[in-house]
C-alpha positions as CSV (number, residue, x, y, z in Angstrom):
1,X,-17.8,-47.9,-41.7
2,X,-17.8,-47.7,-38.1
3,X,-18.1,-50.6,-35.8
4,X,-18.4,-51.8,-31.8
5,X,-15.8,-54.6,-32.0
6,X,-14.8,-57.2,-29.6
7,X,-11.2,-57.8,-31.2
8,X,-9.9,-60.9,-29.0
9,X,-10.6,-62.3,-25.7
10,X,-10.0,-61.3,-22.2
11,X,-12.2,-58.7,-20.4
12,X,-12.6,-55.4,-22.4
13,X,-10.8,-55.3,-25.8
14,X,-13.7,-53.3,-27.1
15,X,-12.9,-50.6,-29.6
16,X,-14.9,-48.4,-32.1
17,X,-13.1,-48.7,-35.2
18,X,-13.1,-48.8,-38.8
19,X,-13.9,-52.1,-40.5
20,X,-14.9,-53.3,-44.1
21,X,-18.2,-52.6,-45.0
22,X,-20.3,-56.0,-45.5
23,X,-21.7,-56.9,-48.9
24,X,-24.7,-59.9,-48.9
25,X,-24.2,-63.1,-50.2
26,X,-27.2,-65.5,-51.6
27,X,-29.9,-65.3,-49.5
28,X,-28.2,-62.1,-47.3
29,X,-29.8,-58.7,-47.0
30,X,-27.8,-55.6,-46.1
31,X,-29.5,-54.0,-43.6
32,X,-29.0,-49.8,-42.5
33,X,-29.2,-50.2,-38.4
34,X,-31.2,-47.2,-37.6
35,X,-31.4,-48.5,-34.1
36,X,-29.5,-50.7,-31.8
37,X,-30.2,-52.2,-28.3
38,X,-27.8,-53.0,-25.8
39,X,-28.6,-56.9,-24.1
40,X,-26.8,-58.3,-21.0
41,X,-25.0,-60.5,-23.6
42,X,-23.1,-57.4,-24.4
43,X,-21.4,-56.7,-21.3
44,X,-21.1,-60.6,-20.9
45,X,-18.8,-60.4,-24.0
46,X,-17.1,-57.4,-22.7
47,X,-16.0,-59.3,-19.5
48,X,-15.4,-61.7,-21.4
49,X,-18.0,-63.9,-19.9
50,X,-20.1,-65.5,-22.8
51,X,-18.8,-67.8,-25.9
52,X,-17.9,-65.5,-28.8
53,X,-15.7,-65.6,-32.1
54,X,-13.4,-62.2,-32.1
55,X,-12.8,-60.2,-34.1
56,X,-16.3,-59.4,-34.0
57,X,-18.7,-56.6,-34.4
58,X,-20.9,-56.3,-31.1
59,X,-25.0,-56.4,-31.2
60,X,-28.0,-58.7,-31.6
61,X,-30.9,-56.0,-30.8
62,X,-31.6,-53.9,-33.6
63,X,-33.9,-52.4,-36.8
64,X,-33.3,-51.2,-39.8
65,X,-34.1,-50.6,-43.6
66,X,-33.1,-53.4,-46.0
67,X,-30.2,-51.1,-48.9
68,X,-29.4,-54.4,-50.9
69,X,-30.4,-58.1,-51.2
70,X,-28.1,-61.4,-52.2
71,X,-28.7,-63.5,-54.8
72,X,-32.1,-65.7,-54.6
73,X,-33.8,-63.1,-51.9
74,X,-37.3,-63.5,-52.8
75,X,-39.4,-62.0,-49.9
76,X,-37.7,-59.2,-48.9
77,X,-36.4,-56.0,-51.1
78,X,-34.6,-52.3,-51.1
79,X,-36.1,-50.1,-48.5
80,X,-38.1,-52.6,-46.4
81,X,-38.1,-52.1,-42.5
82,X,-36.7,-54.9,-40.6
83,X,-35.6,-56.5,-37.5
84,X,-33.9,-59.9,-37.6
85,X,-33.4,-63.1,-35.2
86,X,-30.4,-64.0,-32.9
87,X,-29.8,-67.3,-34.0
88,X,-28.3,-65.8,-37.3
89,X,-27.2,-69.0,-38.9
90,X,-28.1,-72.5,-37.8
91,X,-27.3,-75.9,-39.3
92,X,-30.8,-77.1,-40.6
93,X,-30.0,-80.8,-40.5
94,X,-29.7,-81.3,-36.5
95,X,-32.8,-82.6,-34.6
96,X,-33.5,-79.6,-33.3
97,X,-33.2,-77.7,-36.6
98,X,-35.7,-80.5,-38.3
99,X,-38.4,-79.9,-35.3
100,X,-38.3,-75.9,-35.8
101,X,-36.5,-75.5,-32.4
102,X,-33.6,-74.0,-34.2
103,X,-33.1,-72.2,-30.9
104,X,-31.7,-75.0,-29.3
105,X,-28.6,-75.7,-32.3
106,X,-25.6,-76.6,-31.3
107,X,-23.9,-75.4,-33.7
108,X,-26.0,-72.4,-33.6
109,X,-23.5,-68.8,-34.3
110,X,-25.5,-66.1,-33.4
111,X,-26.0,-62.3,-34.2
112,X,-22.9,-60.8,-32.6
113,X,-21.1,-63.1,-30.8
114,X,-20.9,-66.3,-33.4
115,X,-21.0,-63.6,-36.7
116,X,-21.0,-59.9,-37.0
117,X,-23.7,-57.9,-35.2
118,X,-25.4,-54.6,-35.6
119,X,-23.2,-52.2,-33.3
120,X,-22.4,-50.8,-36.7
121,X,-24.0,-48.5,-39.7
122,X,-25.0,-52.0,-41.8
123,X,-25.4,-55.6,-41.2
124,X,-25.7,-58.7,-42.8
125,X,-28.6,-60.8,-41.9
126,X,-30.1,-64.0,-43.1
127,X,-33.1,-63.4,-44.9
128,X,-35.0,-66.8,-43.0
129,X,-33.9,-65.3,-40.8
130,X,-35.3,-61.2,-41.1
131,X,-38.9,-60.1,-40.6
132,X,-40.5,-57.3,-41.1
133,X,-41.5,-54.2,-38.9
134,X,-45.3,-53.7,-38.5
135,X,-46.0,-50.0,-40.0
136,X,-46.8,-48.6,-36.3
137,X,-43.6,-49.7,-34.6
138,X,-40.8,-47.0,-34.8
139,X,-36.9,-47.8,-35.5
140,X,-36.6,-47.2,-31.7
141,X,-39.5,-49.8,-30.4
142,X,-38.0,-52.2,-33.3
143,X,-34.8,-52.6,-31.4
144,X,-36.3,-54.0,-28.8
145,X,-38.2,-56.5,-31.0
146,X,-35.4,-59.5,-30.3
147,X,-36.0,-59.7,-26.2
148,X,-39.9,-59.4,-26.9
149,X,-39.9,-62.4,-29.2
150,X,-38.0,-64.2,-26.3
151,X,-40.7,-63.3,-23.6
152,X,-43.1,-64.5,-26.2
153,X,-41.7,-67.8,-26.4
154,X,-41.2,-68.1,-22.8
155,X,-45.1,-67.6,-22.0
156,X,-45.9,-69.9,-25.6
157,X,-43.5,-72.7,-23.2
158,X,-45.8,-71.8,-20.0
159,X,-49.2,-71.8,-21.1
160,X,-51.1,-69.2,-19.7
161,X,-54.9,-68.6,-19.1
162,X,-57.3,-66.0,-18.6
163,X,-58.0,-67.4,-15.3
164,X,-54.3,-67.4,-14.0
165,X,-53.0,-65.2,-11.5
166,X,-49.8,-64.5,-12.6
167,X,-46.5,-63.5,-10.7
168,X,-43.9,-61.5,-13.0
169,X,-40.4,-61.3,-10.5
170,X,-38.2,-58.7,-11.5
171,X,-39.6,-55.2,-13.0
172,X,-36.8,-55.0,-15.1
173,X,-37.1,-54.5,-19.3
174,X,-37.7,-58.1,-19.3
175,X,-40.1,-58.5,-16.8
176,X,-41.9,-55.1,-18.4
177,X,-42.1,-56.8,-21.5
178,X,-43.2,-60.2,-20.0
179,X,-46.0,-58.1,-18.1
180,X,-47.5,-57.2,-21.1
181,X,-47.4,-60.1,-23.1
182,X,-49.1,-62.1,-19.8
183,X,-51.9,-59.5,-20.6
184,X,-52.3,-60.1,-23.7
185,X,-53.4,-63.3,-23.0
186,X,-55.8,-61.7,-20.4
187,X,-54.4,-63.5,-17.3
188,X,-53.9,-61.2,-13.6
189,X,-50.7,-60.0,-13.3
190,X,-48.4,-59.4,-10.0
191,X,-45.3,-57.9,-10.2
192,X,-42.4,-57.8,-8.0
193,X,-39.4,-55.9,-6.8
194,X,-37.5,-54.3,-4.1
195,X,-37.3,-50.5,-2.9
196,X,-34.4,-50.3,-6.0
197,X,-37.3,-50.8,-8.2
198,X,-39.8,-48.4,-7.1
199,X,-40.0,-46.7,-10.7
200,X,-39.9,-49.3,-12.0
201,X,-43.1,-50.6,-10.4
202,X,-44.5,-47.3,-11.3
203,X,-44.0,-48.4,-15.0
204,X,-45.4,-51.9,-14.5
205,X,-48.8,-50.2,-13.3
206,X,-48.7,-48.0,-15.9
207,X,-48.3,-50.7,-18.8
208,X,-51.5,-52.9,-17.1
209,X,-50.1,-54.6,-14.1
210,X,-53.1,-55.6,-11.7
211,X,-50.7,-55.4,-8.7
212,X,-47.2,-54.4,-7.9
213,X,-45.3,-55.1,-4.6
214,X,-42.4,-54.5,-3.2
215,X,-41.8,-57.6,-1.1
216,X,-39.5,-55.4,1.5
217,X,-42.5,-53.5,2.5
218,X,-44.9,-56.3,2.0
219,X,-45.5,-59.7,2.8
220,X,-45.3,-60.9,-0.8
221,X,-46.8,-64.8,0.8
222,X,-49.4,-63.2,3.0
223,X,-50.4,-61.1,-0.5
224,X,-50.6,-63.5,-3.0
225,X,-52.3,-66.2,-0.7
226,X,-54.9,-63.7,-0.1
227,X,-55.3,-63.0,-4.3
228,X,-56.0,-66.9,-4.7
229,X,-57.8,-68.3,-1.9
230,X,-55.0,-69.4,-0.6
231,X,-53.5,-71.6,-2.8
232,X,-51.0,-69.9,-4.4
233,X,-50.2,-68.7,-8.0
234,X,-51.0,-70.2,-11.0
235,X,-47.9,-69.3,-12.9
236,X,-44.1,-67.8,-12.1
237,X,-42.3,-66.0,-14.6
238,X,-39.0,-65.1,-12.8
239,X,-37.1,-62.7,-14.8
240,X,-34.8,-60.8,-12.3
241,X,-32.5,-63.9,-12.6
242,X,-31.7,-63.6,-8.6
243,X,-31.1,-66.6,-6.5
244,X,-33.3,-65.3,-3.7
245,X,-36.2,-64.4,-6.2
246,X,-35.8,-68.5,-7.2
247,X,-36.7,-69.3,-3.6
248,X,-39.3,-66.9,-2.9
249,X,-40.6,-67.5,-5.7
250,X,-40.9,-71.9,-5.0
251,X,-42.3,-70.4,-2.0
252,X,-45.3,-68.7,-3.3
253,X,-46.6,-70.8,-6.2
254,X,-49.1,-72.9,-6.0
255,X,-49.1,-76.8,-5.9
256,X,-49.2,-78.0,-9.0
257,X,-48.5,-74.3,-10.8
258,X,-46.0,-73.8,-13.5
259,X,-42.3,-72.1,-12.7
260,X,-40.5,-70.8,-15.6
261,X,-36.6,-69.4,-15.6
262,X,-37.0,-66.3,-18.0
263,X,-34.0,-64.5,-16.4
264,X,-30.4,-65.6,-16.7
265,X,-28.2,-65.8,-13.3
266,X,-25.0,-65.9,-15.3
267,X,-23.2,-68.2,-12.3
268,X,-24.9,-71.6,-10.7
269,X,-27.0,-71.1,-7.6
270,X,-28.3,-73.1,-5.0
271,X,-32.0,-73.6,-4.5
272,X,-34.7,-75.5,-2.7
273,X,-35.1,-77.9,-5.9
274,X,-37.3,-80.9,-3.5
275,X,-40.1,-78.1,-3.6
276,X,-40.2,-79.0,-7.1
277,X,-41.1,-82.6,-6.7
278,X,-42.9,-81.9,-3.6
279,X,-45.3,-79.5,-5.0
280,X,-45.2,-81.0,-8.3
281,X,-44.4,-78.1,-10.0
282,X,-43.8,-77.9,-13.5
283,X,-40.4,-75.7,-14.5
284,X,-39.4,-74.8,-18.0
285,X,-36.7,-73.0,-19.2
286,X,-36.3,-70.3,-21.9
287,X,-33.7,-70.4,-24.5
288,X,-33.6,-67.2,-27.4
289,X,-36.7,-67.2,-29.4
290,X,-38.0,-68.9,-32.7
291,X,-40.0,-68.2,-35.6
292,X,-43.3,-68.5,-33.6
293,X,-42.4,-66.3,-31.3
294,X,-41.7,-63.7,-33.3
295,X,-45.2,-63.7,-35.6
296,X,-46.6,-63.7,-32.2
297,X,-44.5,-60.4,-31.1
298,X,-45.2,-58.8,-34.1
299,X,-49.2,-59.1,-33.9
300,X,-49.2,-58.1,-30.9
301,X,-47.0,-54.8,-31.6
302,X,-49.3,-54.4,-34.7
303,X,-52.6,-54.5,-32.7
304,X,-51.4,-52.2,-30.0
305,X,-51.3,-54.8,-27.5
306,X,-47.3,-54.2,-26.1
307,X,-45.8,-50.8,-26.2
308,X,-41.9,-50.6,-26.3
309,X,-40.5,-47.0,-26.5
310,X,-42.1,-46.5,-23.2
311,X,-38.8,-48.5,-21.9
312,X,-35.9,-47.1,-23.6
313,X,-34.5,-44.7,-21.2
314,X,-30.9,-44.2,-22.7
315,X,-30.2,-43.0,-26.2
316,X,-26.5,-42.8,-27.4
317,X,-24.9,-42.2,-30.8
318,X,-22.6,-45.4,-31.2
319,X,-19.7,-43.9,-30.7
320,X,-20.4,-43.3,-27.3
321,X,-20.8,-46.9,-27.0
322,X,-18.4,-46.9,-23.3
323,X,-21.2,-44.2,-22.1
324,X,-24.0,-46.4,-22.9
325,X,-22.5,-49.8,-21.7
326,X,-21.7,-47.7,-18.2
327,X,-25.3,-46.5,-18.4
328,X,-26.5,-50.9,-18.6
329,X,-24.4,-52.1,-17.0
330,X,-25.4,-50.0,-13.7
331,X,-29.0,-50.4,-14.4
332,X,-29.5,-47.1,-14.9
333,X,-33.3,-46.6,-16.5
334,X,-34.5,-49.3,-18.4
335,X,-33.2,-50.3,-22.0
336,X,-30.5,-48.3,-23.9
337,X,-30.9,-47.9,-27.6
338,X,-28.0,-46.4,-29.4
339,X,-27.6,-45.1,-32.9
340,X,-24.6,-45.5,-35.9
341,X,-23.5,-42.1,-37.0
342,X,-22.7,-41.2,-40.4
């Protein structure tokens, strides 16, 4: 079969190729990727910025139809639609493991970086660690199952209410995803961006924003001071990982509010941290997802609650894989979703 393959280190070394077609072990299902989505992670690799174990098959976004099951598979069986987890194997003995914030292994190999991913006509996958597409949600909207269930778990980390006003930075497919999972829990949503993101914005209204802004037409302070009495808001989900969003952001929320880091910077940064302890904010961070998190995302796909295929923008056939990772890497639209060819 054909395959997206990191073959050793250094920035680049990606080829399409031809590589041994996996068979499942106890436990294992092979999967048929119908549909695969393109993460940050994926370029990361390509520069050869993020940990990874080459030779290895790219991909960590994806959906597909179960073709064979290992040994012992008891939940899962030949033609089921699925998505699966990043953390593809974890140690189950570690602290973390035993608390169900498997997440946080250390010795944690995930889904195309740590094993073999899905930038490839079949998969292997865990079956702990697979779960099942809701009848409603296409091949398409199930590739971008893996970044919802990590929005999910960042706002299960916040705490939201239906009486928050909350601020969403960055209209990205992040920050359109964490827009309407802060909806779901029927809390006021602002989202950000700059004039770069004026479609963007469009979308966010579209998909239930109560307010968009673009902070260098607007005085962002002066317009979310005047949406809470002048206190401030409630909650900060910053997900355009930008050092100046960080500050602004410090700036705007309320004393006493909640801060959470959903976007990854990718470099350290340098921000106004004494605001933390001076406003007595509380800050979390987000790490991948967990089981939770994902039974979450998936009721809420199933009850109509989040659309997805509104925010793929770029469809390529695998091979075209350079095309595509052009396409991300320059922000072009919103998510990519490409496809393994015969």
């Amino acid at each position: 079969m054909k395959a997206v393959v990191k073959e050793k280190r250094g920035v680049g070394n990606v080829v399409y190729k031809d590589v041994k077609e996996p068979q499942p072990k106890s436990g294992e299902l092979k999967v048929e990727v119908k549909a695969a989505g393109i993460c940050g992670t994926d370029i990361h690799i390509y520069h050869d910025r993020f940990r990874y174990n080459p030779p290895v098959i790219l991909g960590h976004e994806f959906s597909g139809v179960v073709v064979e099951v290992g040994e012992g598979v008891k939940d899962f069986k030949v033609g089921d639609r699925v998505t699966a987890e990043a953390p593809a194997q974890i140690c189950g003995t570690c602290a973390y493991c035993r608390t169900g914030n498997y997440n946080l292994c250390s010795n944690r190999l995930g889904l195309g970086w740590g094993v073999d991913g899905c930038f490839a006509k079949y998969c292997i996958i865990e079956e702990k660690m697979a779960h099942k597409l809701p009848d409603n949600v296409t091949f398409k909207a199930g590739a971008l199952c893996e970044p919802l269930a990590c929005v999910v778990h960042g706002i299960e980390l916040t705490g939201i209410t239906a009486t928050d006003l909350v601020v969403v930075a960055g209209p990205g497919p992040i920050g359109l995803l964490t827009l309407q999972a802060v909806k779901a829990e029927g809390a006021r949503v602002v989202v950000t961006g700059t004039s770069v993101d004026s479609e963007r914005l469009k979308m966010a209204e579209q998909l239930g924003a109560d307010y968009t802004i673009n902070i260098e037409n607007e005085d962002l302070y002066s317009e979310i001071k005047s949406l809470t009495k002048g206190y401030g808001a409630d909650v900060i989900l910053e997900c355009s990982g930008s050092q100046a969003s960080v500050n602004t952001c410090l700036e705007i929320v309320k004393k006493g509010g909640k801060y959470t880091q959903v976007g990854l910077f990718g470099k350290p940064i340098t921000i106004d941290f004494e605001k933390v302890a001076t406003k007595e904010l509380r800050v979390t961070g987000v790490q991948s997802q967990k089981w939770t998190a994902w039974e979450k995302a998936l009721k809420l796909l199933e009850a109509g609650k989040i659309q997805l295929e509104p925010l793929v923008s770029s469809e390529y056939p695998m091979s075209a894989w350079e095309e595509a990772f052009k396409a991300f890497e320059s922000k072009q639209g919103l998510k990519t979703v490409m496809y393994p060819e015969e």
